[in-house]
N, C-alpha and C positions, 0 to 999 in steps of 0.2 A: 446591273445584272446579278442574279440572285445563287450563287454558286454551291454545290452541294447535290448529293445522287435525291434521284426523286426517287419516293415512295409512294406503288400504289399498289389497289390493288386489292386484294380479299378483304371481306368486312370484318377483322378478329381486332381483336380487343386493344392490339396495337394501331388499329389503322384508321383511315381521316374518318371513319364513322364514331369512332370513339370519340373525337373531336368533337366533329358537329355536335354529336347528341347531348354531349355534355350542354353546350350552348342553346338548346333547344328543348329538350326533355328535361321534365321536372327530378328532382332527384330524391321523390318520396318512392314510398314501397311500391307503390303500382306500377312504376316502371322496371321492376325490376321481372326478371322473368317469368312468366304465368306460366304455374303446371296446370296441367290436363286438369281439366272440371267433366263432370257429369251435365253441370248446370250451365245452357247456353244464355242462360240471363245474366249468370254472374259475369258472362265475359262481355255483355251487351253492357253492361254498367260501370265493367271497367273500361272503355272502348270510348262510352259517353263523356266519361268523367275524365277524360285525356282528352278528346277533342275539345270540351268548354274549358279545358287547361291552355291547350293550345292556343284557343281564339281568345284567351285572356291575358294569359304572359306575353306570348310575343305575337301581339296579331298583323298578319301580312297587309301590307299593302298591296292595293290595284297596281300591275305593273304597268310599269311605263313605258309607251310607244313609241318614244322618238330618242333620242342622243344625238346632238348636232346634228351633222347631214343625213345619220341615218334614220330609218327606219328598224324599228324594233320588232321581229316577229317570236311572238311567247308561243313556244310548240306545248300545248297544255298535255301532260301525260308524259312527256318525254324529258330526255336529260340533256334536249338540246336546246338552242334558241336560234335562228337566222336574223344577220341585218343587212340590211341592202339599200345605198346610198350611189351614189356617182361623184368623180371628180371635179375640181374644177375644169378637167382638161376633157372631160364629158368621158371620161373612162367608166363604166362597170363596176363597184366594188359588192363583191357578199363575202358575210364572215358569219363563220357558225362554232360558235362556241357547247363546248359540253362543263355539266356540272363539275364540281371537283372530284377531280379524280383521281388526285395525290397531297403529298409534303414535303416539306423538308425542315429539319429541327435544327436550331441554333440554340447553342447553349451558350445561357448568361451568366451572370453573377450570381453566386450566392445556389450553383447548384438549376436553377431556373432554366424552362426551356422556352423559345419564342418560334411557337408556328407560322412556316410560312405556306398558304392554302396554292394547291396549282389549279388552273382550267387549261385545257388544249384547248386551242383555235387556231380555223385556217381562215387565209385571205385568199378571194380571187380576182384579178385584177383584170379587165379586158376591154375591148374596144369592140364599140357593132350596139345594134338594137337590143333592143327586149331586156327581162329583168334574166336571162338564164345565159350562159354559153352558147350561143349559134353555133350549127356544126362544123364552118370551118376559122372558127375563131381562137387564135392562140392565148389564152391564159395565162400569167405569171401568177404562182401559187405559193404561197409562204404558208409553212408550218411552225405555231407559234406557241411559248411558253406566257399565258399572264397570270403575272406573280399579282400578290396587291398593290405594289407601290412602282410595278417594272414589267415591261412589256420585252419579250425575249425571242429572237428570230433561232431557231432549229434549223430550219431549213428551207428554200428558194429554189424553185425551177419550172420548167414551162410545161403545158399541159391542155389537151382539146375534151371538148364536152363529150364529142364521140370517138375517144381515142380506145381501140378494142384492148389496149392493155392495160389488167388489173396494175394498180397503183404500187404495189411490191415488185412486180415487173419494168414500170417504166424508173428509165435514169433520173436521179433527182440530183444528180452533184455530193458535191462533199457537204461535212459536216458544215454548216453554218460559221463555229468559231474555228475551221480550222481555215478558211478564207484570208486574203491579206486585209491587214487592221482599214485600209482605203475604203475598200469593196463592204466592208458590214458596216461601218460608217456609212456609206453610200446610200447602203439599202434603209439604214435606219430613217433617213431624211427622208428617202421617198416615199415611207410609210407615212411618217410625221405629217409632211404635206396633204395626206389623202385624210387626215384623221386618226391612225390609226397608230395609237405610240402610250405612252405608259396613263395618260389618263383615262385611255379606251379601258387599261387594265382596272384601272381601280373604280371605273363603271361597272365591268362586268363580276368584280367581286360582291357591290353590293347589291347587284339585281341576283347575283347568282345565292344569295343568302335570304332574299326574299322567295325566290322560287324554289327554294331547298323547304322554306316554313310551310307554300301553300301546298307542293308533292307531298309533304307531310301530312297535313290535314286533309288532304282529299285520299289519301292512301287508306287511312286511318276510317276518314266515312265511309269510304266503298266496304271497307272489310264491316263494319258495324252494319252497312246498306243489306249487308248476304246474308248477316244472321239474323235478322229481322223479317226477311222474306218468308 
């Protein structure tokens, strides 16, 4: 487990977009900030010439639809992804992870810092038909930190598809690690059993670095798509 305050949060020059983009955008002049032009072709050619950068340096792969028992769903356009698989014990499982949305910095030797990327995801765990919550079906909900190499329970409690109170309303229990060392051992294992334990993390790390490349590239074509129109 990955210890240290998270940071997220606004896009300024300290935050995980400075990261990424370091790893992604090239770091000649053109990425550096564009003033106001008169001329809508000069920006159509710096625009072009970042997306054939793009598709050159690091070009994405087709993402992939399955992971063990689950199924992969790619929400194209969005910062999210849904997977949806069942147990051995024919339980319900969906999990919906979001892009990275934080850090936390470990300092090394010699001055050195080593990022560590965060995604939130939740798990729902349930019993009954169909791929969704039926409305009188109880849900066990974990709200989770994965790190790259460590998957992290925040927090565990139950929950209905049609329950009328907003999620800041209903009781969700205590903190996670403030639980007896028994009970988050517990809960650990019967994630692990479903599939869902540190190697889920270091799945969703490098789909979430693929799907960081292709939002990139497609953000990038739309805006080049508007000034060409």
């Amino acid at each position: 487990m990955i210890g240290g305050a998270l940071i997220n949060g606004c896009r300024s020059p300290s935050s995980i977009f400075k990261f990424i983009s370091s790893t992604l955008l090239r770091r000649g002049t053109h990425n550096t900030c564009i003033a106001y032009s008169p001329s809508d072709s000069k920006l159509q050619r710096l625009l072009s010439a970042e997306i054939q950068y793009q598709c050159d340096y690091a070009p994405p792969h087709q993402p992939v639809t399955e992971y063990g028992k689950f199924l992969v769903e790619n929400r194209d356009g969005e910062q999210l992804i849904t997977m949806r698989g069942k147990s051995s014990e024919g339980e319900n499982i969906k999990i919906e992870a979001a892009m990275f949305d934080g850090y936390i910095v470990d300092q090394k030797a010699e001055g050195q810092e080593n990022v560590h990327l965060h995604i939130s995801m939740s798990v729902d765990i349930w019993k009954g038909e169909g791929t969704n919550n039926s409305a009188n079906a109880n849900a066990m909900k974990f709200v989770c930190s994965a790190w790259p190499n460590t998957l992290e329970i925040r927090k565990v409690f139950m929950c209905r598809h049609d329950d009328a109170l907003s999620p800041a309303r209903l009781y969700t229990g205590p903190q996670f690690k403030d639980l007896n060392t028994k009970l988050q051992i517990g809960f650990y294992e019967f994630l692990n059993t479903r599939g869902v334990n540190d190697g889920l993390s270091m799945f969703l790390h490098r789909y979430m670095m693929n799907k960081d490349r292709i939002e990139l590239i497609q953000w990038l074509t739309k805006l080049d798509s508007v000034l060409k129109k």
